[in-house]
C-alpha positions as CSV (number, residue, x, y, z in Angstrom):
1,X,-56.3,-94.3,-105.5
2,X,-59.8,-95.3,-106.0
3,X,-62.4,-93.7,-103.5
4,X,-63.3,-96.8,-102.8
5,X,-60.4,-98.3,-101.2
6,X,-61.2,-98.6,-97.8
7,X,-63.2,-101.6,-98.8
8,X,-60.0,-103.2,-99.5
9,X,-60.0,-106.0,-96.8
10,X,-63.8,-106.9,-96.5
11,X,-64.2,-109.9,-95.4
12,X,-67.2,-112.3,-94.8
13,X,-68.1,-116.0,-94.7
14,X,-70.2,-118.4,-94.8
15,X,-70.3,-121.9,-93.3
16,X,-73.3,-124.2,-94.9
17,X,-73.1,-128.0,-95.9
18,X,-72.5,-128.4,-99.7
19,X,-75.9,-129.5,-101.0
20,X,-76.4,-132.3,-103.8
21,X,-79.2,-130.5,-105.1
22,X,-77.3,-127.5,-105.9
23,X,-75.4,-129.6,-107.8
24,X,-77.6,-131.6,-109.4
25,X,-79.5,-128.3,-110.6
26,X,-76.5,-127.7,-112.7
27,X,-75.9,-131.1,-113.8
28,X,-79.7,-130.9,-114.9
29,X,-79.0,-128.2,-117.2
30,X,-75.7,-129.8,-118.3
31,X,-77.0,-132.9,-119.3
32,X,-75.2,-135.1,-116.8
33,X,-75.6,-137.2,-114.7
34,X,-75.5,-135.3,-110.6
35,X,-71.6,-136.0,-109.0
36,X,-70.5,-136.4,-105.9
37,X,-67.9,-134.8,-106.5
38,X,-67.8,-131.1,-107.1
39,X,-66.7,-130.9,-110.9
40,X,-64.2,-128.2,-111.0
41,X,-65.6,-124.4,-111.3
42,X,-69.3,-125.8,-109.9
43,X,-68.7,-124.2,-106.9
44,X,-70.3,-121.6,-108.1
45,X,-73.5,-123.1,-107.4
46,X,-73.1,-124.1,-103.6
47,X,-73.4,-121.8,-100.6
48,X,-75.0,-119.1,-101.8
49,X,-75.6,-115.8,-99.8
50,X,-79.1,-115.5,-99.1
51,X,-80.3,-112.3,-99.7
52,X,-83.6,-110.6,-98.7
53,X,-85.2,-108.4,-100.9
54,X,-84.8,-105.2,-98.8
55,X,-80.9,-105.5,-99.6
56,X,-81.2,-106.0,-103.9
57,X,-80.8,-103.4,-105.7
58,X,-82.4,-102.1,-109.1
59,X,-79.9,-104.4,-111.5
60,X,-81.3,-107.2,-109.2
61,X,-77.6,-107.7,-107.2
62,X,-77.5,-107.3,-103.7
63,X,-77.5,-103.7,-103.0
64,X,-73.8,-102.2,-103.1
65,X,-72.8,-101.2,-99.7
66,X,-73.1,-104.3,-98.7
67,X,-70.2,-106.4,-99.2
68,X,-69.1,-105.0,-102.2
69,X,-68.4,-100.6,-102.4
70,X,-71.1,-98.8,-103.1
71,X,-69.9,-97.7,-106.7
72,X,-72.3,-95.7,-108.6
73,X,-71.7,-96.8,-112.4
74,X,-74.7,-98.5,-113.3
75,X,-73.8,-101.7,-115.6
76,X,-71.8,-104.1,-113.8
77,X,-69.8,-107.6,-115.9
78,X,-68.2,-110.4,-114.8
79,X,-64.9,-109.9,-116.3
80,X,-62.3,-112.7,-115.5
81,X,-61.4,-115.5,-112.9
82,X,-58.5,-117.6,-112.0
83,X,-58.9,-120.5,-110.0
84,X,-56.7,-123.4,-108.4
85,X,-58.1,-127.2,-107.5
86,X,-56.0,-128.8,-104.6
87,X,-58.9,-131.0,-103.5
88,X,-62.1,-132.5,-103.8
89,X,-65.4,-130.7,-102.2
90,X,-67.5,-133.4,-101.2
91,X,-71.4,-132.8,-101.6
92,X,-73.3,-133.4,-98.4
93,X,-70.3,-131.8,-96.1
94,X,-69.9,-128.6,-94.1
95,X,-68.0,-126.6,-96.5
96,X,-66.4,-122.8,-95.3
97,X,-66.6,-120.2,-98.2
98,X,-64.8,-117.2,-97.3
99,X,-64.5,-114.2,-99.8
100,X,-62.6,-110.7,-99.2
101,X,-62.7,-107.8,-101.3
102,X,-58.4,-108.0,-102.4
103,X,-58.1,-104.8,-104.7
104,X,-60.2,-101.9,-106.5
105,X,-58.8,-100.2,-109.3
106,X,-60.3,-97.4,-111.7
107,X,-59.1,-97.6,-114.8
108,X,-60.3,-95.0,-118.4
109,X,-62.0,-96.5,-120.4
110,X,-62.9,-95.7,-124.4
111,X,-66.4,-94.0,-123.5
112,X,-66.3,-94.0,-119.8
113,X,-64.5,-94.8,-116.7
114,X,-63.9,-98.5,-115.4
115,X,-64.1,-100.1,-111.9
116,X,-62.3,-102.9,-111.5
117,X,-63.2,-104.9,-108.2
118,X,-61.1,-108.1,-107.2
119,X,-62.6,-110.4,-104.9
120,X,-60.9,-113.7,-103.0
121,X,-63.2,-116.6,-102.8
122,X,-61.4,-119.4,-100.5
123,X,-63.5,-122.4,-100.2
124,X,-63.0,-125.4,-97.5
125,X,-63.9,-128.8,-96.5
126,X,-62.9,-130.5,-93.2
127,X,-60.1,-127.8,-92.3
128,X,-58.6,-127.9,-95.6
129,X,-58.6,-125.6,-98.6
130,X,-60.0,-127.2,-101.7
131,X,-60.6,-124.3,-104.6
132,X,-59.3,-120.8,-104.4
133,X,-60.4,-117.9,-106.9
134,X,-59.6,-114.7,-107.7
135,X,-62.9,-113.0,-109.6
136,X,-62.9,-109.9,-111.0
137,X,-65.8,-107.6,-111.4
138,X,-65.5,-104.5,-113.7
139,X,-68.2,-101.5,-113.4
140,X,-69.0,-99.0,-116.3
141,X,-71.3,-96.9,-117.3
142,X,-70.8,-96.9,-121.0
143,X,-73.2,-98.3,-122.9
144,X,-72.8,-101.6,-124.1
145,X,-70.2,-101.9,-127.1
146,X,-71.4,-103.5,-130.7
147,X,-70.1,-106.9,-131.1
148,X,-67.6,-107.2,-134.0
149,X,-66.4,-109.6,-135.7
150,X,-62.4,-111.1,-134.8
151,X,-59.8,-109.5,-137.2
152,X,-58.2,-113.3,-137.6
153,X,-59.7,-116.3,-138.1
154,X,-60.2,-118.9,-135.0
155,X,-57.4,-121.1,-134.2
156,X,-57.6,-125.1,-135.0
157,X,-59.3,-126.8,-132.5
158,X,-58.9,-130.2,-131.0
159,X,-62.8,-130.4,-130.3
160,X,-65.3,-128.2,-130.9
161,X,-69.2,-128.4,-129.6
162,X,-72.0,-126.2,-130.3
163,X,-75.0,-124.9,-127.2
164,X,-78.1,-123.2,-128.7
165,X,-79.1,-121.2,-125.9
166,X,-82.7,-119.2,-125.0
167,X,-84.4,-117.6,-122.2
168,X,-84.8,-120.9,-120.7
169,X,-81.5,-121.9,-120.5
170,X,-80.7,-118.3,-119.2
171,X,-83.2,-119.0,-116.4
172,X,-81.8,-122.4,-114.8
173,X,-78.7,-121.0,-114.6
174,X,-79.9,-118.2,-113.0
175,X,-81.3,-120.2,-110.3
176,X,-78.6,-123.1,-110.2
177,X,-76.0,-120.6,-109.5
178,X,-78.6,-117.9,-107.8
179,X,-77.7,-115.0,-109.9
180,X,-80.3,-112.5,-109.8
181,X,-78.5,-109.8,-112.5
182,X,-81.7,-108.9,-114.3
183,X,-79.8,-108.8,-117.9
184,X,-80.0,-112.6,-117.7
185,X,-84.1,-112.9,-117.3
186,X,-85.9,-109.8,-117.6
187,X,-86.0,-109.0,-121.4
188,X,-87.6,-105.0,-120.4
189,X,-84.4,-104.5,-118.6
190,X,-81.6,-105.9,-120.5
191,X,-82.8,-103.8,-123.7
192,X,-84.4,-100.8,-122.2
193,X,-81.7,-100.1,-118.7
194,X,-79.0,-101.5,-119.8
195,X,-79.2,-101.1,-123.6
196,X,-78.3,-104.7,-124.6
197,X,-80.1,-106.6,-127.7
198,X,-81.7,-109.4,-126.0
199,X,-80.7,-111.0,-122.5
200,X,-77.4,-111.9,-122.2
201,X,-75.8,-115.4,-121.5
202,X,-73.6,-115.7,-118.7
203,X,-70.2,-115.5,-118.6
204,X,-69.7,-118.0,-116.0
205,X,-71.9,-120.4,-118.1
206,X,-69.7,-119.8,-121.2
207,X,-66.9,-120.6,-119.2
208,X,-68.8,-124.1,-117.6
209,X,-69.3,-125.0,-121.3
210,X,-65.8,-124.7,-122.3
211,X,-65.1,-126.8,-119.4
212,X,-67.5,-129.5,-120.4
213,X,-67.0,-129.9,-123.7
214,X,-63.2,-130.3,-123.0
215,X,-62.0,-134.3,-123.0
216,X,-62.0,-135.0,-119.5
217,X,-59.0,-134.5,-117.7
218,X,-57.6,-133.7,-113.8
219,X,-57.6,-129.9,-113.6
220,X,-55.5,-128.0,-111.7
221,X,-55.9,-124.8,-112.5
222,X,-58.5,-123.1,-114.6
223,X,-58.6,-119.3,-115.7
224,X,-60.7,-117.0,-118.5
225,X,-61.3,-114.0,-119.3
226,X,-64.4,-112.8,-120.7
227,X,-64.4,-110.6,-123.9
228,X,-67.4,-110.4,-125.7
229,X,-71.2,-111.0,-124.8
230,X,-73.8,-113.8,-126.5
231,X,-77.5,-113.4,-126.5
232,X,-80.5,-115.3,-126.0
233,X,-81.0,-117.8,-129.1
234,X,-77.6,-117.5,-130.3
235,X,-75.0,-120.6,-130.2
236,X,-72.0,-120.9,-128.5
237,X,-69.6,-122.7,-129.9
238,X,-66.8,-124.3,-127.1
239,X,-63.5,-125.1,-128.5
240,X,-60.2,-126.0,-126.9
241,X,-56.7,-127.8,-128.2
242,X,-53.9,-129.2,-126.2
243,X,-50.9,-127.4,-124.7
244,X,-47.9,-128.8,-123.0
245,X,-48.9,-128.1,-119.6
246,X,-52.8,-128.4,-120.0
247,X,-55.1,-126.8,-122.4
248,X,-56.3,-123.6,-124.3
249,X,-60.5,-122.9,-124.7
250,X,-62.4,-120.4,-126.4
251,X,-65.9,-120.1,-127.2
252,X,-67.2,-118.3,-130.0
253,X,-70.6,-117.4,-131.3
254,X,-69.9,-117.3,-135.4
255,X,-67.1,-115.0,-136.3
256,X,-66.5,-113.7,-132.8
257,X,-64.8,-114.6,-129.7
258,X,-66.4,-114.4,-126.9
259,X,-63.9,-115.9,-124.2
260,X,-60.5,-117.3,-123.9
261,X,-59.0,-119.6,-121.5
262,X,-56.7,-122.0,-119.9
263,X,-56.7,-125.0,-117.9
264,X,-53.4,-126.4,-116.3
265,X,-53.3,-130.7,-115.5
């Protein structure tokens, strides 16, 4: 059982209206046009926690303790998420968000332990639940792997469409989505703490590029899972192909993969 399990449960929420300028932050950086309508998985920019300084800690996170445990491995990664759509959010309404900590499970890992932290995000409009998530947050303090290169080749792809990224890119979303994980923006850190080549992209923006680059289409559901890192000034390549009951992505910068996932129509 993980020491931490008495978190198990944590609950809080947050009732705000669902601002068109969050989105239109991340449609900025997207190149489209700002919707009305949530797109799916852009719910990660809208109701944002504030968080005073007093409560960051060193990686630039809200301190742990908080919300999430208090777990003392250092480097912390977005690992995975699995969402469902059963509505639209609406900008310009009072939307709920309410996120509880589900499970925490250590796991070994190849050079040191791993923390895996699940967290529920339920979010609402008008009494009804539109988008449900299940994130999951994994904390190590192994240094950072070397990326290698996939064993097989990439799989055909039904469309295929290249970002170059760079610190500015990094930045917006940053801000559109309010993540202050200093990998993303302070160059010092993300080479000298956290031992990392350059600054990192963003899982969750590799997984809004495979989601934009896919022919449009009524998502259901959407999942991912996060497998290997890009850098600053490297491009990411989305691809996807069609499945009988929705889709298959992956993104890839050159020989390696970087993320797989699925969307269901």
């Amino acid at each position: 059982m993980s020491p931490h399990a008495g978190w198990i449960g944590r609950t809080r929420k947050r009732t705000a209206v669902l601002e068109a300028s969050d989105l239109a932050r991340l449609a900025a950086l997207l190149d489209r046009p700002p919707p009305a309508v949530v797109p799916p998985a852009w719910h990660w920019a809208c109701l944002a926690q504030p968080v005073s300084r007093a409560n960051l800690g060193p990686d630039g996170h809200p301190r742990r303790g908080l919300f999430l445990p208090p777990i003392e491995a250092p480097r912390r990664m977005f690992a995975s998420a699995d969402m469902t759509f059963s509505g639209a959010l609406l900008a310009d309404q009072e939307t709920e968000l309410v996120e509880t900590v589900a499970n925490i499970e250590e796991k070994p890992g190849a050079s040191a332990p791993l923390t895996f932290v699940t967290v529920d995000r339920v979010v609402s409009q008008a009494g009804e639940i539109r988008v449900r998530e299940r994130q999951t947050i994994v904390y190590t303090s192994a240094p950072p792997a070397p990326r290698v290169a996939d064993s097989e080749p990439p799989a055909t792809a039904d469309w295929s469409r290249d970002t170059a990224t760079d610190p500015v890119l990094l930045f917006a979303f940053s801000a559109a989505t309010s993540n202050s994980h200093r990998i993303h923006y302070d160059l010092g850190y993300a080479t000298q703490v956290e031992g990392y080549p350059d600054l990192v992209v963003h899982g969750p923006l590799i997984a809004l590029l495979l989601l934009d680059a896919m022919p449009r289409q009524a998502i259901r559901r959407f999942s991912f899972r996060a497998l290997k890192p890009a850098f600053a000034g490297e491009t990411v390549t989305a691809e996807g192909r069609l499945t009988d009951d929705g889709a298959d992505l992956w993104a890839r910068c050159g020989d390696a993969t970087l993320m797989r996932a699925h969307v269901g129509f």
